[in-house]
C-alpha positions in Angstrom: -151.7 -45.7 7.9 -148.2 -46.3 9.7 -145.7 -43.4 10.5 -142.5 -43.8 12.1 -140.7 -41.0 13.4 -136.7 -40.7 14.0 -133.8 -38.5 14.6 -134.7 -37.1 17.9 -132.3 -36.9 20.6 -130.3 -34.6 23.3 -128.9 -31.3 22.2 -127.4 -28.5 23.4 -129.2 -24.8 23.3 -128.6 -23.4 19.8 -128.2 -26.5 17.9 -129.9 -28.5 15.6 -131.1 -31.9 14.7 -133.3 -33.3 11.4 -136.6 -35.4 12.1 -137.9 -37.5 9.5 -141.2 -39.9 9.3 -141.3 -42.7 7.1 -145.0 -42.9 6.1 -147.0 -46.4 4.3 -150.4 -47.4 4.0 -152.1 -44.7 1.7 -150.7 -42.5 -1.1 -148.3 -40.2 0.4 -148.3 -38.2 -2.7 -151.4 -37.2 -2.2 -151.8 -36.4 1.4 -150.9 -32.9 3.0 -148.5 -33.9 5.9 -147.9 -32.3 9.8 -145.9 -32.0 12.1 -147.1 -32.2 16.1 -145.0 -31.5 19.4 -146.4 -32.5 23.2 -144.2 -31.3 25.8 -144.9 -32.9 29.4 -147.8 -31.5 31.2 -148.9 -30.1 27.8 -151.4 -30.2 25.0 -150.3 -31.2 21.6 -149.6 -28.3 19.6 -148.7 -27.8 15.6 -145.6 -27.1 14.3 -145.6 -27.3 10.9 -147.7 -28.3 8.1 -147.0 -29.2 4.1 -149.1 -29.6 1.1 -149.1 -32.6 -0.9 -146.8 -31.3 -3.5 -144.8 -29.7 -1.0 -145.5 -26.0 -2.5 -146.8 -24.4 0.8 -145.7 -24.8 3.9 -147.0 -23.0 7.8 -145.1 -23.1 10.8 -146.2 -22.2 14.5 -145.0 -18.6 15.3 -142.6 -20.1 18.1 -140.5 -22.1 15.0 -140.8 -19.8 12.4 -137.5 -19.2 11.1 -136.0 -22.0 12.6 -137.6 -25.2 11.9 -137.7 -25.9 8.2 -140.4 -28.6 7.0 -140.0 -30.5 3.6 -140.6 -34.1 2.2 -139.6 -36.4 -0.4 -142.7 -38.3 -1.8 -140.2 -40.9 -3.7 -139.3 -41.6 0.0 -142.8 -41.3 1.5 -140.8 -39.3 4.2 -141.3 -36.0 5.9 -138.8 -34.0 7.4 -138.2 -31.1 10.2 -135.2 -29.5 10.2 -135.0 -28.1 13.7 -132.1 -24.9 14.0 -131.1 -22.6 16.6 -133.0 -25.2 19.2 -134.0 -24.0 22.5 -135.1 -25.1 26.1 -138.8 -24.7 25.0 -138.4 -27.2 22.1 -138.2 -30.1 24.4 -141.0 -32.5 23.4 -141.8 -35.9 22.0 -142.4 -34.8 18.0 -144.9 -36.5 15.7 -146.2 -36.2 12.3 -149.4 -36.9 11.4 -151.7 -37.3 8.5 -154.9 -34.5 9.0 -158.1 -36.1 9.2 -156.6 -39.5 9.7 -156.1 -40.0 13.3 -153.0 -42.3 13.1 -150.1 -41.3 15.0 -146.9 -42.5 15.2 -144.9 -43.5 18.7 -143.4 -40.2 18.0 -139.2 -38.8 18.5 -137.8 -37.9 21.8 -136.1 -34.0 21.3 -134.6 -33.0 24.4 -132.8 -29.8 24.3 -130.6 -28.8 27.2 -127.0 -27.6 28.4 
């Protein structure tokens, strides 16, 4: 399992920025798919989550209504759309395949004025 992550950067208070994660080894397709955030100092915590066909989705009550997850399994890519962004979103951002313990080197988001 390999996932790359990209798209992070530095942005002001109320703005927004797209992740995506380029996933290989396994059959995307077939895997439910999740994204992670780890602020300094802090646990990992999850911020959203998709099924395999891309049906259901669940975010984290501190993005819902902001962050928008999705994918493109002819890409092998998940994405996060991140909106109204604030302080408290700064983090390194990862996805992650459950159950498989791979992790990516993850996407900078720093969000300040």
């Amino acid at each position: 399992v390999q996932l790359v992550e990209s798209g992070g950067g530095l942005v002001q208070p109320g703005g927004s920025l797209r992740l995506s994660c380029v996933a290989s080894g396994f059959t995307f397709s077939s895997y439910n798919m999740r994204w992670y955030r780890q602020a300094p100092t802090k646990e990992r915590e999850l911020v959203a989550a998709i099924t395999s066909g891309g049906g259901s989705t669940n975010y984290a009550d501190s993005v819902k209504g902001r962050f928008t997850i999705s994918r493109d399994n002819a890409k092998n890519t998940v994405y996060l759309q991140m909106n109204s962004l604030k302080v408290e979103d700064t983090a390194v951002y990862y996805c992650n395949v459950p159950g498989s313990g791979s992790w990516g080197q993850g996407t900078q988001v720093t969000v300040s004025s």
